[in-house]
PyMOL Python script that loads the backbone (N, CA, C, O; Angstrom):
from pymol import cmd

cmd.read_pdbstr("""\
ATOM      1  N   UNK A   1     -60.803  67.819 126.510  1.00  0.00           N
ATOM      2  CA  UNK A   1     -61.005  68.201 125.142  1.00  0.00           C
ATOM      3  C   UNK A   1     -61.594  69.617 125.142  1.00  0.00           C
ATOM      4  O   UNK A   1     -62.596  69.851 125.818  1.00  0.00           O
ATOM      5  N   UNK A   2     -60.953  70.653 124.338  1.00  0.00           N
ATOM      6  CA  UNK A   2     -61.400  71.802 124.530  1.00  0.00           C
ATOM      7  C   UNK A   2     -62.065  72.092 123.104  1.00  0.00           C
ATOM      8  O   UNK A   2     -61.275  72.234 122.170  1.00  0.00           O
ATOM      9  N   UNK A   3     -62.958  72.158 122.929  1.00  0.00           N
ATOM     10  CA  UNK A   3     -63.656  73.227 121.476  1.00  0.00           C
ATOM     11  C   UNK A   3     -64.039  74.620 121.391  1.00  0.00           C
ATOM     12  O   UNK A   3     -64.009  75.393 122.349  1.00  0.00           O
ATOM     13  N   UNK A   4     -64.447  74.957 120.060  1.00  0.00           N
ATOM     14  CA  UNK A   4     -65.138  76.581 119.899  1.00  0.00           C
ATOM     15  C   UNK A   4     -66.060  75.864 118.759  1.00  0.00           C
ATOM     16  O   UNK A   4     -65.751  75.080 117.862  1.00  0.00           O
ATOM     17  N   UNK A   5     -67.502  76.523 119.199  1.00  0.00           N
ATOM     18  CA  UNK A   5     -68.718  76.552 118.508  1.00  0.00           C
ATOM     19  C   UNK A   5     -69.432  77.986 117.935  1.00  0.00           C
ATOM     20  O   UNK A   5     -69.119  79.036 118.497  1.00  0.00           O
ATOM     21  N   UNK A   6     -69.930  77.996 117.352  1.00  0.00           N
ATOM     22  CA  UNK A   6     -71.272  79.182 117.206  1.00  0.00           C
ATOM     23  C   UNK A   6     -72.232  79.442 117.827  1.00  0.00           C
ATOM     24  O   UNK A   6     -73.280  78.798 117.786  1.00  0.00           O
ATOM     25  N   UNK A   7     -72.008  80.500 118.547  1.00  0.00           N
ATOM     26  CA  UNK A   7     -73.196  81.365 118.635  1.00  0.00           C
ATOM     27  C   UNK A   7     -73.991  82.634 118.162  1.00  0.00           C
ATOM     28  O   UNK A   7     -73.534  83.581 117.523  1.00  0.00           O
ATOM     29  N   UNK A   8     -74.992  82.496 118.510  1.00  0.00           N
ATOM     30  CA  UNK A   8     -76.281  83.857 117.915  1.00  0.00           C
ATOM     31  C   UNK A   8     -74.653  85.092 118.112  1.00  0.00           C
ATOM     32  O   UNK A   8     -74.146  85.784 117.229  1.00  0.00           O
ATOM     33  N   UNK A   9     -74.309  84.982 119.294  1.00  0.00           N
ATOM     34  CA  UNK A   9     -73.683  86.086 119.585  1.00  0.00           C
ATOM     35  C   UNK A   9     -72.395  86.159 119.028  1.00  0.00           C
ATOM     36  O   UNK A   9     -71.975  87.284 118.755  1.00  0.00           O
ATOM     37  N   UNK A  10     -71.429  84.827 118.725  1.00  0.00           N
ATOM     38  CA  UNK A  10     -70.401  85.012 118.322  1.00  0.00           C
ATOM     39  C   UNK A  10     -69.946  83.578 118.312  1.00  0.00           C
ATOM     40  O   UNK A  10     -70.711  82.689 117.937  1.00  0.00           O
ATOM     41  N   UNK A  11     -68.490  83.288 118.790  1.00  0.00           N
ATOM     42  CA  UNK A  11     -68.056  81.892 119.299  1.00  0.00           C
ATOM     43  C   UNK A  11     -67.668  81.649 120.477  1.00  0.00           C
ATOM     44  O   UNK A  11     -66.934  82.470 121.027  1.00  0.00           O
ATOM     45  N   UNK A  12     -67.957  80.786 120.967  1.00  0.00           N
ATOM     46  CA  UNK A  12     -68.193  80.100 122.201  1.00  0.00           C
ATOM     47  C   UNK A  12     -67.049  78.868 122.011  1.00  0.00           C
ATOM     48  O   UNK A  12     -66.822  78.181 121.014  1.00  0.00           O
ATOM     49  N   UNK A  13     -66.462  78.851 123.250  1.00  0.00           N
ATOM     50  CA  UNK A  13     -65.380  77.811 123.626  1.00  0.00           C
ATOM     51  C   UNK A  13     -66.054  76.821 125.779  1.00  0.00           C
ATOM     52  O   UNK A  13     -66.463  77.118 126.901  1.00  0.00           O
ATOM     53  N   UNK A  14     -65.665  75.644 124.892  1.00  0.00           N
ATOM     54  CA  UNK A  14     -65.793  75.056 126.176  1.00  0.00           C
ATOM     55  C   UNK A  14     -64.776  73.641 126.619  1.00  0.00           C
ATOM     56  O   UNK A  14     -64.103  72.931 125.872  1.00  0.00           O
ATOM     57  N   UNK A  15     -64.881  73.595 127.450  1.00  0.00           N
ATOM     58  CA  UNK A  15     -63.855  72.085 127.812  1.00  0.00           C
ATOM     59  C   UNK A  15     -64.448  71.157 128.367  1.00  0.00           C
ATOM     60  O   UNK A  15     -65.428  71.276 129.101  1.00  0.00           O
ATOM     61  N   UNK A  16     -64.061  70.450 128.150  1.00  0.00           N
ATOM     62  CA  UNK A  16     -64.910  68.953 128.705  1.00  0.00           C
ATOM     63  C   UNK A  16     -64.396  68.199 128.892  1.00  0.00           C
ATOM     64  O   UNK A  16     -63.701  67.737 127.987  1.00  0.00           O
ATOM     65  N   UNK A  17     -64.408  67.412 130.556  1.00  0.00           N
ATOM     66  CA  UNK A  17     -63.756  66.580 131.059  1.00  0.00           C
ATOM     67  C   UNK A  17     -64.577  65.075 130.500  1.00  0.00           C
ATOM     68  O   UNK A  17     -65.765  65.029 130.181  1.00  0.00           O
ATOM     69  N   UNK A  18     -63.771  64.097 130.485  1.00  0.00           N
ATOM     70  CA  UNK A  18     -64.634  62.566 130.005  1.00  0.00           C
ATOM     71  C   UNK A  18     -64.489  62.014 131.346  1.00  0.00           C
ATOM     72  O   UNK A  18     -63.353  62.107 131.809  1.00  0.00           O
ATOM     73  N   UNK A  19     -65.661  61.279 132.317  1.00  0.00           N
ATOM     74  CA  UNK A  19     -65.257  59.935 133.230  1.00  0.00           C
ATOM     75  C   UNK A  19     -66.391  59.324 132.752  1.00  0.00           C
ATOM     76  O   UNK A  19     -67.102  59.778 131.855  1.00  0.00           O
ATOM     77  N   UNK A  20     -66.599  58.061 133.484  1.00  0.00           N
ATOM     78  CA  UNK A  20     -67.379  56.858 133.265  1.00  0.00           C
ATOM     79  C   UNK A  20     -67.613  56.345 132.353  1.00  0.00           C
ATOM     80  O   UNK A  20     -68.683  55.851 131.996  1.00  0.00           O
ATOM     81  N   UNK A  21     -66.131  56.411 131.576  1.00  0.00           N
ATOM     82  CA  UNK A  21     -65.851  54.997 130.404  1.00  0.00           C
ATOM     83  C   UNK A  21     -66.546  53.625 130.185  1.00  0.00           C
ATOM     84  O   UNK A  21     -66.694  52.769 131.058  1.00  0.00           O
ATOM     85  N   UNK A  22     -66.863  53.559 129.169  1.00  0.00           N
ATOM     86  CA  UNK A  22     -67.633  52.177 129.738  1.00  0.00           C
ATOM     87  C   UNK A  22     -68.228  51.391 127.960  1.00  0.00           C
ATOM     88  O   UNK A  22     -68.956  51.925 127.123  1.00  0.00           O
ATOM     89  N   UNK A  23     -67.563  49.993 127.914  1.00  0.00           N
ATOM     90  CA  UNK A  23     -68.011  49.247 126.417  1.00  0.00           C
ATOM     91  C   UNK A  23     -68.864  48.614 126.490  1.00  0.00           C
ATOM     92  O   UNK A  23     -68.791  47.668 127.275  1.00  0.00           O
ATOM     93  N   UNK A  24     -69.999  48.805 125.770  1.00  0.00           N
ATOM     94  CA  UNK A  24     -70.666  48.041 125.673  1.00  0.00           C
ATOM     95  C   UNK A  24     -70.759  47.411 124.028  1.00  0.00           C
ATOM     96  O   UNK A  24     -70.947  48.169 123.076  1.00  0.00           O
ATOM     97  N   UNK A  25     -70.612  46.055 123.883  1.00  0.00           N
ATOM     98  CA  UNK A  25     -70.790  45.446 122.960  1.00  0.00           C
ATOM     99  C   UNK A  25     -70.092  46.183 121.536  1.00  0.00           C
ATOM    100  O   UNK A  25     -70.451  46.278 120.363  1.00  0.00           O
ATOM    101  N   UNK A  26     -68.700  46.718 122.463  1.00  0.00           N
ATOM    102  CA  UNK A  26     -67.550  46.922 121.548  1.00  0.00           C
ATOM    103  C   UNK A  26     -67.694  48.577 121.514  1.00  0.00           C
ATOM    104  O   UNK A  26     -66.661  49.208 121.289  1.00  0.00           O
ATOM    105  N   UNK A  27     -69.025  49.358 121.745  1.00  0.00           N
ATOM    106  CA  UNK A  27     -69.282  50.166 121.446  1.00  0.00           C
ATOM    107  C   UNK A  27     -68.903  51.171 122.817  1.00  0.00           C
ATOM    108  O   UNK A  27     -69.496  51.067 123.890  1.00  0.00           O
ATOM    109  N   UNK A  28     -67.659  52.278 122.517  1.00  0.00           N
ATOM    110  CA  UNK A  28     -67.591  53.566 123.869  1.00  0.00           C
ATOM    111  C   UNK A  28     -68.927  54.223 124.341  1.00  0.00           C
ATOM    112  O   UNK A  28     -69.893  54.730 123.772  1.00  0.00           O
ATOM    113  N   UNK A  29     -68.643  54.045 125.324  1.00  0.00           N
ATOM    114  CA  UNK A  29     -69.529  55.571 125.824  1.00  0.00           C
ATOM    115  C   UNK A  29     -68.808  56.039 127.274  1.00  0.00           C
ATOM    116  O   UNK A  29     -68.293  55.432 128.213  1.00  0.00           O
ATOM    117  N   UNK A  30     -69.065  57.513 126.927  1.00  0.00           N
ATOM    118  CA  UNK A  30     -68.377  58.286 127.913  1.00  0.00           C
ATOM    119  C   UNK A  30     -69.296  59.379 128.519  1.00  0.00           C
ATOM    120  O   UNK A  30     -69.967  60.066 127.749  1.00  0.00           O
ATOM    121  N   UNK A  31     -69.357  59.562 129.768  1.00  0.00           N
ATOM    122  CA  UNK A  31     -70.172  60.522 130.211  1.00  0.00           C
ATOM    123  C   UNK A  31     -69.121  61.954 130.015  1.00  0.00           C
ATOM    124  O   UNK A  31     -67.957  61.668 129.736  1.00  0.00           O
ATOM    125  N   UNK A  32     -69.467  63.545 130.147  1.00  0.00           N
ATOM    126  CA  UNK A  32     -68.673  64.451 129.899  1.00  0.00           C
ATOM    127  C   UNK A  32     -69.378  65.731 130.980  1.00  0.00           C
ATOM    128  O   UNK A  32     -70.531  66.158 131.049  1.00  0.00           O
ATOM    129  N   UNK A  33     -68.256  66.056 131.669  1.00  0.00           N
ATOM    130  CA  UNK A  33     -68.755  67.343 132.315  1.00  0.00           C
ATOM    131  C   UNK A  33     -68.250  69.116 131.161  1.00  0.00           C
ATOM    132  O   UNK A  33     -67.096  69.531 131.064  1.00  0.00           O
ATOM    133  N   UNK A  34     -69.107  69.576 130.695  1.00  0.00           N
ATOM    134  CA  UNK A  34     -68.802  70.887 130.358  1.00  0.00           C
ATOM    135  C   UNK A  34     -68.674  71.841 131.330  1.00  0.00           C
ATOM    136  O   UNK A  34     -69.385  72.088 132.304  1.00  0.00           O
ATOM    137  N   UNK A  35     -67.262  72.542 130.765  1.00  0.00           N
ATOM    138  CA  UNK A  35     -67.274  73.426 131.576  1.00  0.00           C
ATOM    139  C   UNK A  35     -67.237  74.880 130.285  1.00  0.00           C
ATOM    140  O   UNK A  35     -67.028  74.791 129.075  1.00  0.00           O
ATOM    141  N   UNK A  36     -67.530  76.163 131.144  1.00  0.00           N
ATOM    142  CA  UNK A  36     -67.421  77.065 129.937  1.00  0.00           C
ATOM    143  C   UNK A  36     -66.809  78.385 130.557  1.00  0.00           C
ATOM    144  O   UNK A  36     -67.532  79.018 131.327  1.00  0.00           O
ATOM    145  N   UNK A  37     -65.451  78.884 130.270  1.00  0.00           N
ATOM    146  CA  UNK A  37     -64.898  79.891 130.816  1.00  0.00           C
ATOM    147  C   UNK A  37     -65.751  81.618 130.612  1.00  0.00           C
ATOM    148  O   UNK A  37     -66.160  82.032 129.527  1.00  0.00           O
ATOM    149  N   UNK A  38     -65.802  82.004 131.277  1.00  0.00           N
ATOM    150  CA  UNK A  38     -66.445  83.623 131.601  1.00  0.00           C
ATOM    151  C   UNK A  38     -65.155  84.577 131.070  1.00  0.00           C
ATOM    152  O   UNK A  38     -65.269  85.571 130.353  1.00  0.00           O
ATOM    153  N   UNK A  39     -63.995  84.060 131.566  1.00  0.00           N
ATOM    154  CA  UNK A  39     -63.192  84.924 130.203  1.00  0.00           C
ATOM    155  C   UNK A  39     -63.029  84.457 128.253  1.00  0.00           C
ATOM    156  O   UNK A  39     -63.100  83.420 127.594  1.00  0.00           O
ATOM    157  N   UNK A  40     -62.836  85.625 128.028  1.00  0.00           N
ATOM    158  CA  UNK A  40     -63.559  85.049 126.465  1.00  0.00           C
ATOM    159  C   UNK A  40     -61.887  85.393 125.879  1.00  0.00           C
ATOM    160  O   UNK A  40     -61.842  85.285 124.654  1.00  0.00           O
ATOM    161  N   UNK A  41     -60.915  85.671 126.336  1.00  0.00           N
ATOM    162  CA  UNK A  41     -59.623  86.141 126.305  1.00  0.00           C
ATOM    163  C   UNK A  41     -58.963  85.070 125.892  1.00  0.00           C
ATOM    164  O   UNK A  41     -58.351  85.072 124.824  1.00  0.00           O
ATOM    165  N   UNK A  42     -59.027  83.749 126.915  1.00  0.00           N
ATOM    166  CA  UNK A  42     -58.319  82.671 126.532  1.00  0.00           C
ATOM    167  C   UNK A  42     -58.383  82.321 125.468  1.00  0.00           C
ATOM    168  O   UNK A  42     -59.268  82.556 124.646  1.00  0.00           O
ATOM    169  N   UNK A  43     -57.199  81.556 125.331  1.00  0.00           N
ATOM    170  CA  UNK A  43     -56.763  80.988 123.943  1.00  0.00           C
ATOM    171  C   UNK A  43     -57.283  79.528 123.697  1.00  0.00           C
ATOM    172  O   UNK A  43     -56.823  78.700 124.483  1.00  0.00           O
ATOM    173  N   UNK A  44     -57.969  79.161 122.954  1.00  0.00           N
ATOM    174  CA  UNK A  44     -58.623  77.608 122.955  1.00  0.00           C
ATOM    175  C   UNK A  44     -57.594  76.282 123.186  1.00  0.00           C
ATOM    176  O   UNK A  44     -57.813  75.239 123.803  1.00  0.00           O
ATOM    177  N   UNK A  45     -56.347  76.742 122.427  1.00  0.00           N
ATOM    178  CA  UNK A  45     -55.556  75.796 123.153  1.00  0.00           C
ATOM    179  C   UNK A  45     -55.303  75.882 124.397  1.00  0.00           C
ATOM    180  O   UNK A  45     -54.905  74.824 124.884  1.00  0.00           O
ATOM    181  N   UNK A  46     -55.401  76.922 125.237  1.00  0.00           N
ATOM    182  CA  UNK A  46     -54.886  77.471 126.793  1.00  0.00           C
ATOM    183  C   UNK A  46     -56.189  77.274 127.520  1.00  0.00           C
ATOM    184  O   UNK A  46     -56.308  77.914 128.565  1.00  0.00           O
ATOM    185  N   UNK A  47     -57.457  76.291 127.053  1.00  0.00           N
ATOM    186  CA  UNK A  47     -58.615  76.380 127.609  1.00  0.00           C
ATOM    187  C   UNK A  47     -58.366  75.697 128.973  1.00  0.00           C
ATOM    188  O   UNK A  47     -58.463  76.185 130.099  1.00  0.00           O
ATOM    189  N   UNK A  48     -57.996  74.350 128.564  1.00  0.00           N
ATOM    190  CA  UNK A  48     -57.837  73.142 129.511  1.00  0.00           C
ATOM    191  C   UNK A  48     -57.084  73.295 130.525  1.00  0.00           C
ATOM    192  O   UNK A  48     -57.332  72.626 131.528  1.00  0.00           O
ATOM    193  N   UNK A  49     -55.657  74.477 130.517  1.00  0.00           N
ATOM    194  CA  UNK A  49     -55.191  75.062 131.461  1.00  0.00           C
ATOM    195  C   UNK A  49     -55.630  75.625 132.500  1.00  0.00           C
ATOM    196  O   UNK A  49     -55.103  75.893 133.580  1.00  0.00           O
ATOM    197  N   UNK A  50     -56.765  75.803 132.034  1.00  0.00           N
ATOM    198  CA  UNK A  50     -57.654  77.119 132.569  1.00  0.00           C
ATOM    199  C   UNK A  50     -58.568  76.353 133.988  1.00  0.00           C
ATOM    200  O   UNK A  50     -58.820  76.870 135.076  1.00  0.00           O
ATOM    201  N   UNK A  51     -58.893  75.071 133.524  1.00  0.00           N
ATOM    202  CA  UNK A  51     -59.980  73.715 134.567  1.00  0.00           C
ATOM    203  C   UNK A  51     -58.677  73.285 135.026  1.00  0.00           C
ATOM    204  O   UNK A  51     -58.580  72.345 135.814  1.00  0.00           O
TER     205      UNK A  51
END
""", "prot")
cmd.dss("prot")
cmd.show_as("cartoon", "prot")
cmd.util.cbc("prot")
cmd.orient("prot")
Protein backbone atom coordinates (compact mmCIF):
# COMPACT_ATOMS: atom_id res chain seq x y z
CA UNK A 1 0.00 0.00 0.00
CA UNK A 2 1.59 3.15 -1.04
CA UNK A 3 0.38 6.74 0.41
CA UNK A 4 1.28 10.63 0.44
CA UNK A 5 0.88 12.60 3.72
CA UNK A 6 1.81 16.14 5.02
CA UNK A 7 4.57 17.53 6.00
CA UNK A 8 6.01 20.80 7.87
CA UNK A 9 8.06 20.61 4.67
CA UNK A 10 5.77 19.50 2.01
CA UNK A 11 4.34 15.85 1.08
CA UNK A 12 5.71 12.86 1.98
CA UNK A 13 5.01 9.41 0.30
CA UNK A 14 5.62 6.01 1.81
CA UNK A 15 4.89 2.21 1.21
CA UNK A 16 4.09 -0.28 3.42
CA UNK A 17 4.43 -3.80 3.33
CA UNK A 18 1.54 -5.85 5.66
CA UNK A 19 2.81 -9.50 7.33
CA UNK A 20 1.56 -11.09 10.48
CA UNK A 21 -2.09 -11.27 9.70
CA UNK A 22 -3.83 -12.38 12.41
CA UNK A 23 -8.05 -12.45 13.79
CA UNK A 24 -8.77 -12.04 16.68
CA UNK A 25 -12.37 -12.31 17.71
CA UNK A 26 -13.36 -11.44 14.11
CA UNK A 27 -11.28 -8.42 14.46
CA UNK A 28 -7.79 -7.90 11.66
CA UNK A 29 -4.71 -6.94 12.74
CA UNK A 30 -1.75 -6.55 10.69
CA UNK A 31 1.71 -5.68 11.56
CA UNK A 32 3.33 -3.08 8.65
CA UNK A 33 6.90 -2.35 7.69
CA UNK A 34 7.30 1.44 6.31
CA UNK A 35 9.38 2.09 3.96
CA UNK A 36 10.11 5.79 2.65
CA UNK A 37 11.86 6.54 -0.74
CA UNK A 38 14.89 9.33 -0.72
CA UNK A 39 13.81 10.06 -4.26
CA UNK A 40 10.94 12.48 -4.08
CA UNK A 41 10.61 12.10 -8.14
CA UNK A 42 8.60 8.98 -8.00
CA UNK A 43 5.26 8.76 -8.86
CA UNK A 44 2.97 7.46 -5.88
CA UNK A 45 1.49 5.00 -8.00
CA UNK A 46 5.22 3.87 -9.16
CA UNK A 47 6.04 3.80 -5.28
CA UNK A 48 5.61 0.03 -4.70
CA UNK A 49 7.70 -0.57 -7.82
CA UNK A 50 10.25 1.10 -6.30
CA UNK A 51 10.44 -1.84 -2.79
Amino acid sequence: MAYSYNEIDGVGMRFREAYNERYINSLRFVDYSNYKSEDASIALENLGKSF
